[in-house]
Backbone as JSON, one array per atom type, in Angstrom:
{
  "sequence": "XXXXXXXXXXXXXXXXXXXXXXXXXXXXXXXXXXXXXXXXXXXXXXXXXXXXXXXXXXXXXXXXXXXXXXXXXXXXXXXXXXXXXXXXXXXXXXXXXXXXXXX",
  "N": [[82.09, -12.19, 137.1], [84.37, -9.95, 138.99], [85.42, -6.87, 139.01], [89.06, -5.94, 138.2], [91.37, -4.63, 139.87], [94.23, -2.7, 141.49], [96.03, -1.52, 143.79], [99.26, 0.24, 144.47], [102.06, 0.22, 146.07], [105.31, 1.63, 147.42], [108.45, 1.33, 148.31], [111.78, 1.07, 149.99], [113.45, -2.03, 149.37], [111.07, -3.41, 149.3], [109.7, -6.31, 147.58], [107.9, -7.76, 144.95], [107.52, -9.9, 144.75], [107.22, -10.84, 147.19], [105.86, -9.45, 148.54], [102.87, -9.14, 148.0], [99.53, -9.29, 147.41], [96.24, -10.86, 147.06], [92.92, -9.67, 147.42], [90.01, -10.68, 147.95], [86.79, -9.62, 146.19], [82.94, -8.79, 146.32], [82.42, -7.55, 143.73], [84.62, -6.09, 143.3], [88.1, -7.38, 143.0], [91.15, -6.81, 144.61], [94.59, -6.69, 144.09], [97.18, -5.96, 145.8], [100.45, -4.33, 145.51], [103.94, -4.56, 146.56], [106.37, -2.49, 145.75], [110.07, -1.44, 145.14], [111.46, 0.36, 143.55], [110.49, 3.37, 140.93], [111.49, 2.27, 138.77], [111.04, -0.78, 138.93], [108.25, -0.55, 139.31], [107.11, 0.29, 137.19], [107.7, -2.4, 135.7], [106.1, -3.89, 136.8], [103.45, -2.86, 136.8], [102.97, -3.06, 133.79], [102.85, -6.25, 133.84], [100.67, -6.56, 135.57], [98.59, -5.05, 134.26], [98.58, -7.09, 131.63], [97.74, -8.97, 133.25], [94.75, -8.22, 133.49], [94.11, -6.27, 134.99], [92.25, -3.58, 135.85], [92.5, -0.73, 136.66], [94.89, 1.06, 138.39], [96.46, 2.38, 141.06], [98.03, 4.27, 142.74], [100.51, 4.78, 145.6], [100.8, 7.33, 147.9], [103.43, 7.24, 148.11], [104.82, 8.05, 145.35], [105.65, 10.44, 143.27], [105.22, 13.29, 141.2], [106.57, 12.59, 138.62], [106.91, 9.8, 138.59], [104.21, 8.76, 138.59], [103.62, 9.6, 136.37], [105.32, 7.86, 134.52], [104.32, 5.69, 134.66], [101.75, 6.15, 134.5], [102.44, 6.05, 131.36], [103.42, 3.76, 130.62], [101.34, 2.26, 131.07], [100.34, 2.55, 128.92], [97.68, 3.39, 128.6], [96.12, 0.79, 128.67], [94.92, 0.38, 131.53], [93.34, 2.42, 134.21], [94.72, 5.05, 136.16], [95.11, 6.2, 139.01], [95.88, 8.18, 142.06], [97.2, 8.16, 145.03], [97.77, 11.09, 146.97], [100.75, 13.21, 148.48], [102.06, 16.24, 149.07], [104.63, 16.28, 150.29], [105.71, 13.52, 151.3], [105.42, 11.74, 154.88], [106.23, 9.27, 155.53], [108.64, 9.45, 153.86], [110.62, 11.06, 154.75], [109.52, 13.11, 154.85], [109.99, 14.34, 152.12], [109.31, 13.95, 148.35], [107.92, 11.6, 146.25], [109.5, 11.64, 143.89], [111.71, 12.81, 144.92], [113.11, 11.4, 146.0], [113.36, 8.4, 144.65], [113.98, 9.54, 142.06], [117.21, 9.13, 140.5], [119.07, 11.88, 139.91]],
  "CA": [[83.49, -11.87, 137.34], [84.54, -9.17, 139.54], [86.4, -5.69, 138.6], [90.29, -6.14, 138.88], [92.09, -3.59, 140.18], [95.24, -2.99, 141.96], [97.12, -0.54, 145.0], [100.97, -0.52, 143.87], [103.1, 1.23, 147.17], [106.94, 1.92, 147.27], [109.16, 1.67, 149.68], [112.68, 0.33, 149.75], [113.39, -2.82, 150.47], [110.09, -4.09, 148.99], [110.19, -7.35, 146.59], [106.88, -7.6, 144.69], [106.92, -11.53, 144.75], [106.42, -11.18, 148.41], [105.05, -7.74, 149.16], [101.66, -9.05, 147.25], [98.27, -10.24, 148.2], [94.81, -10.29, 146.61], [92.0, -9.5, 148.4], [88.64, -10.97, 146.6], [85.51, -8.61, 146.62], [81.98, -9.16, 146.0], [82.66, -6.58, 142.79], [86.15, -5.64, 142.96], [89.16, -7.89, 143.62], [91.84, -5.82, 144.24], [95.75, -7.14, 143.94], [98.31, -5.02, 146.47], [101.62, -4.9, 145.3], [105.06, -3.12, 146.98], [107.77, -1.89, 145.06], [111.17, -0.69, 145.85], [111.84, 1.81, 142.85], [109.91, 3.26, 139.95], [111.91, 0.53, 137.23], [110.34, -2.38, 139.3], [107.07, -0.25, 139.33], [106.6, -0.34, 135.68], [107.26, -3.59, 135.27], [105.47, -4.5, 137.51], [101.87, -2.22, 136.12], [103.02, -3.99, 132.85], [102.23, -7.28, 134.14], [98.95, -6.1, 135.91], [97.48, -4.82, 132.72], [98.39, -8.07, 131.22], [96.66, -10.03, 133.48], [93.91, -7.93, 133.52], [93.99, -5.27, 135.96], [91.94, -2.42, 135.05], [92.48, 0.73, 137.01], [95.64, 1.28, 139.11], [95.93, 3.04, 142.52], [99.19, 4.5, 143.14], [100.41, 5.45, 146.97], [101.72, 8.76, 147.88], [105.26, 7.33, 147.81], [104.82, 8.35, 144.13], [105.62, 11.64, 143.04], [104.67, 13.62, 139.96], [107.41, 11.52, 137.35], [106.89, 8.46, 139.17], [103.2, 8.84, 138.23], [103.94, 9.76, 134.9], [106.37, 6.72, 134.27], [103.26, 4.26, 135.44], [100.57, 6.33, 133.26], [103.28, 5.82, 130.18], [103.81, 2.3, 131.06], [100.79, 0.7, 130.71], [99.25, 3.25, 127.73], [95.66, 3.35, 128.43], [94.93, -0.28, 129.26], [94.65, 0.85, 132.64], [92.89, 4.05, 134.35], [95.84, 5.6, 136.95], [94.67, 7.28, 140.13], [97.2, 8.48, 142.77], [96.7, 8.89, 146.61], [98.64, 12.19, 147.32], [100.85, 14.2, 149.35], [103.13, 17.18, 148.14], [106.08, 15.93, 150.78], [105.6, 12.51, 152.1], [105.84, 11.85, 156.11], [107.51, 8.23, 155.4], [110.25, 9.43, 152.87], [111.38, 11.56, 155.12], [108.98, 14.58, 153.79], [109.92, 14.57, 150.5], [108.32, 13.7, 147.56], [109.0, 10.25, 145.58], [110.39, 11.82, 142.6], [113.27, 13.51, 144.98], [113.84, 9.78, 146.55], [113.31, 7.29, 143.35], [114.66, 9.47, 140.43], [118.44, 9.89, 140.7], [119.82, 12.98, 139.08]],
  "C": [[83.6, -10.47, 137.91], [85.64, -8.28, 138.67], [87.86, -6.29, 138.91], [91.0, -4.74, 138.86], [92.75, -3.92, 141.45], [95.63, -1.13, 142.69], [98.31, -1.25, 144.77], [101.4, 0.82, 145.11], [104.35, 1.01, 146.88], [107.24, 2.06, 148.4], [110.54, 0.42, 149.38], [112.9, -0.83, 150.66], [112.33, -4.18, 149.62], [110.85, -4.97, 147.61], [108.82, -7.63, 146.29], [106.32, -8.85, 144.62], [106.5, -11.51, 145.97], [105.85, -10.17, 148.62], [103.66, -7.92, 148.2], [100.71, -9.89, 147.65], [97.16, -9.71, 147.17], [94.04, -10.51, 147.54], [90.48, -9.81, 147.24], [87.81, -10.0, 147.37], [84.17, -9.15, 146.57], [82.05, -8.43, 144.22], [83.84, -6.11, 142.53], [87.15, -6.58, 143.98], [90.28, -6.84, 143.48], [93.3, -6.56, 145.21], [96.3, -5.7, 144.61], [99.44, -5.52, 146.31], [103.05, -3.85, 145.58], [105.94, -3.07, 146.21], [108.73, -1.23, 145.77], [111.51, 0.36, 145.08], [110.8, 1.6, 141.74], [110.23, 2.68, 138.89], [111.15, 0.05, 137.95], [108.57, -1.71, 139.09], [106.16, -0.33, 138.5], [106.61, -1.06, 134.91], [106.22, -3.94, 135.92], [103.52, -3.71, 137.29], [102.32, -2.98, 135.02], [102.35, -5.18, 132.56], [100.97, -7.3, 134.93], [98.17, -5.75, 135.16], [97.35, -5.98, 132.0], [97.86, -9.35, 131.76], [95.35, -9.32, 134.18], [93.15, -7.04, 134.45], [93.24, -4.32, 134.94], [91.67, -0.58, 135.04], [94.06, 0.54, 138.45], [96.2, 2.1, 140.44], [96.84, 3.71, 142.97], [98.94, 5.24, 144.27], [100.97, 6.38, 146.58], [103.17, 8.88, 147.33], [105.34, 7.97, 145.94], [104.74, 9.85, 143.87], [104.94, 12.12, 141.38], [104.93, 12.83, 138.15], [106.99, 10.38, 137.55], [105.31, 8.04, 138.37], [102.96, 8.63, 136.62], [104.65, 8.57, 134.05], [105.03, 5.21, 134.28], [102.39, 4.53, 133.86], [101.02, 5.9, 132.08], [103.26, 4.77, 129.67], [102.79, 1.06, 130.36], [99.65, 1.72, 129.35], [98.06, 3.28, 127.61], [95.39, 2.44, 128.51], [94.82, -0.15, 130.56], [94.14, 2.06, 133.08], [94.15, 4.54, 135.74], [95.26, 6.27, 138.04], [96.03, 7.21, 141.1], [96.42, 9.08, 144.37], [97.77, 10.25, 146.4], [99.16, 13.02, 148.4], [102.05, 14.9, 148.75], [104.36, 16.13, 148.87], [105.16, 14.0, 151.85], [106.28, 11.99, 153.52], [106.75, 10.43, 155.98], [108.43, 8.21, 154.69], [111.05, 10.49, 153.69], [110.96, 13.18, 155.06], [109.18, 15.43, 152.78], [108.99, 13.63, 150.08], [109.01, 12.42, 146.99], [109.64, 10.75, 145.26], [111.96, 12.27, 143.37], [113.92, 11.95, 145.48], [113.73, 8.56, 145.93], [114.31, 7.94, 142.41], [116.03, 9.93, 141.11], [118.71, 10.99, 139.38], [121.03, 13.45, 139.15]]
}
């Protein structure tokens, strides 16, 4: 049985029933799944830990909370990594957290 692990991106718009594909490996299958905000994000790691995901991949669109909200989410049955960029060129060059969290 191969590793499972998962790339979770953001972007509005996205619907995670269709914005998802697995890709089989020889060693790692790895489930891509889009999101439109960080709520749908942590359901949606929720149900990846419960079917057996075991390290999570988060895109840039994710800011520092956003990150934080995921790591929270699925409490250590998952390991969390994060691509990064301080200001992101597809949000407009901000960061998630200023274009997910309302304040």
């Amino acid at each position: 049985m191969s590793y499972q692990a998962a790339f979770m991106y953001i972007a509005p718009g996205n619907d995670p029933e269709k914005q998802k594909a697995v890709i089989p490996g020889p060693g790692l299958d790895l489930t891509v799944v889009g999101v439109k905000s960080y709520e749908e994000a942590v359901e949606e790691a929720k149900k990846l830990v419960e079917n057996g995901i075991g390290a999570i991949e988060l895109c840039g669109g994710f800011g520092i909370e956003g990150t934080a909200m995921i790591k929270q989410a699925v409490a250590g049955k998952a390991a969390i990594g994060v691509v990064r960029f301080d200001i992101h060129p597809g949000m407009g060059n901000k960061s998630g957290d200023a274009f997910f969290i309302k304040k």
